[in-house]
N, C-alpha and C positions, 0 to 999 in steps of 0.2 A: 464883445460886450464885456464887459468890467463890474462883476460878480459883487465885490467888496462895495461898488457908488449903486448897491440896490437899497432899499429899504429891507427895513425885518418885517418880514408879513408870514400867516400860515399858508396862503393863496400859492400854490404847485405852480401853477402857471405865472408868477410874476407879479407883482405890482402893475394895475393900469397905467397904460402911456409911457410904461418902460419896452426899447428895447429887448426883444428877449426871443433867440431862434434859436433852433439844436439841428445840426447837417452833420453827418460823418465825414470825419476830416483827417490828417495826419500833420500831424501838428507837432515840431520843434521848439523847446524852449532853452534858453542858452544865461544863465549867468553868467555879465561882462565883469560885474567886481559887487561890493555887498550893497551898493543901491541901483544897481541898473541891471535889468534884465531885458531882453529882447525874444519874440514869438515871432514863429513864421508857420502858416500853415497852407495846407490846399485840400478847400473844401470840393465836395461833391457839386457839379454845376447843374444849378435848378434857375430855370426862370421865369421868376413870379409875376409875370404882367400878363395881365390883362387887358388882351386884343379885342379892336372892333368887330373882327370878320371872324363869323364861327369858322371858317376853314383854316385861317391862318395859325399855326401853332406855334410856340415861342419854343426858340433853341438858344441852347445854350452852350457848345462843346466842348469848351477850353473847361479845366478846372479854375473856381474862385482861388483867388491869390490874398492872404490876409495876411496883414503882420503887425506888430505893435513893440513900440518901448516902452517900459513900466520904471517911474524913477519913484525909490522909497525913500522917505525923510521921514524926521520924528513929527511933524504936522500932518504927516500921512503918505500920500501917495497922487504921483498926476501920472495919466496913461494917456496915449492917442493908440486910436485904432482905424487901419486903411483898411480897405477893399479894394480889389481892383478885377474887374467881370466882364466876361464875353461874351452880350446879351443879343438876341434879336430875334427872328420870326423867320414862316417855311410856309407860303400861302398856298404850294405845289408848280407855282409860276415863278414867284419874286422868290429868292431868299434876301435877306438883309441882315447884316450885322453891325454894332456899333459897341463901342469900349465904353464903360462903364466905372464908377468910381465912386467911393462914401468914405467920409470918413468921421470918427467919434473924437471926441477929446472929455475925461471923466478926470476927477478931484475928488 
């Protein structure tokens, strides 16, 4: 998420209808020269869906893979942000898994 394209509010948790999660993560950031910087991080792997069968439980086991480039000018700032997750379920019969992907773009 992209901190700086929040509004100013007193609200702890965020502006409604923003984006907004906190995972423990180890996170690299890397100045390439004085307007580009590049993040790469791997968050803790959580998977937030919500299955039909109360037996089936969502797994997750690979760590979330995140990273971003942040390019600064005097008009401000444009950032994309990827995801990339290894999301699926464990019904005690089936396990299934499938690749996963999001991505943000903020101004």
């Amino acid at each position: 998420m992209d901190i700086d394209a929040f509004p100013n509010t007193v609200d702890f948790e965020g502006p409604n209808s923003a984006s907004y999660i906190t995972v423990p993560m180890i996170q690299y950031t890397r100045a390439i020269n004085d307007k580009w910087t590049f993040q790469v991080a791997l968050a803790q792997p959580s998977s937030d869906v919500t299955l039909p069968s109360a037996v089936a439980v969502p797994v997750s086991p690979l760590p979330d893979l995140a990273f971003h480039p942040r390019y600064e000018a005097d008009w401000g700032h444009a950032q994309l942000g990827v995801v990339l997750r290894d999301i699926g379920y464990d019904d005690g019969n089936t396990q299934a898994r499938t690749f996963g992907f999001g991505l943000q773009e903020a101004r």
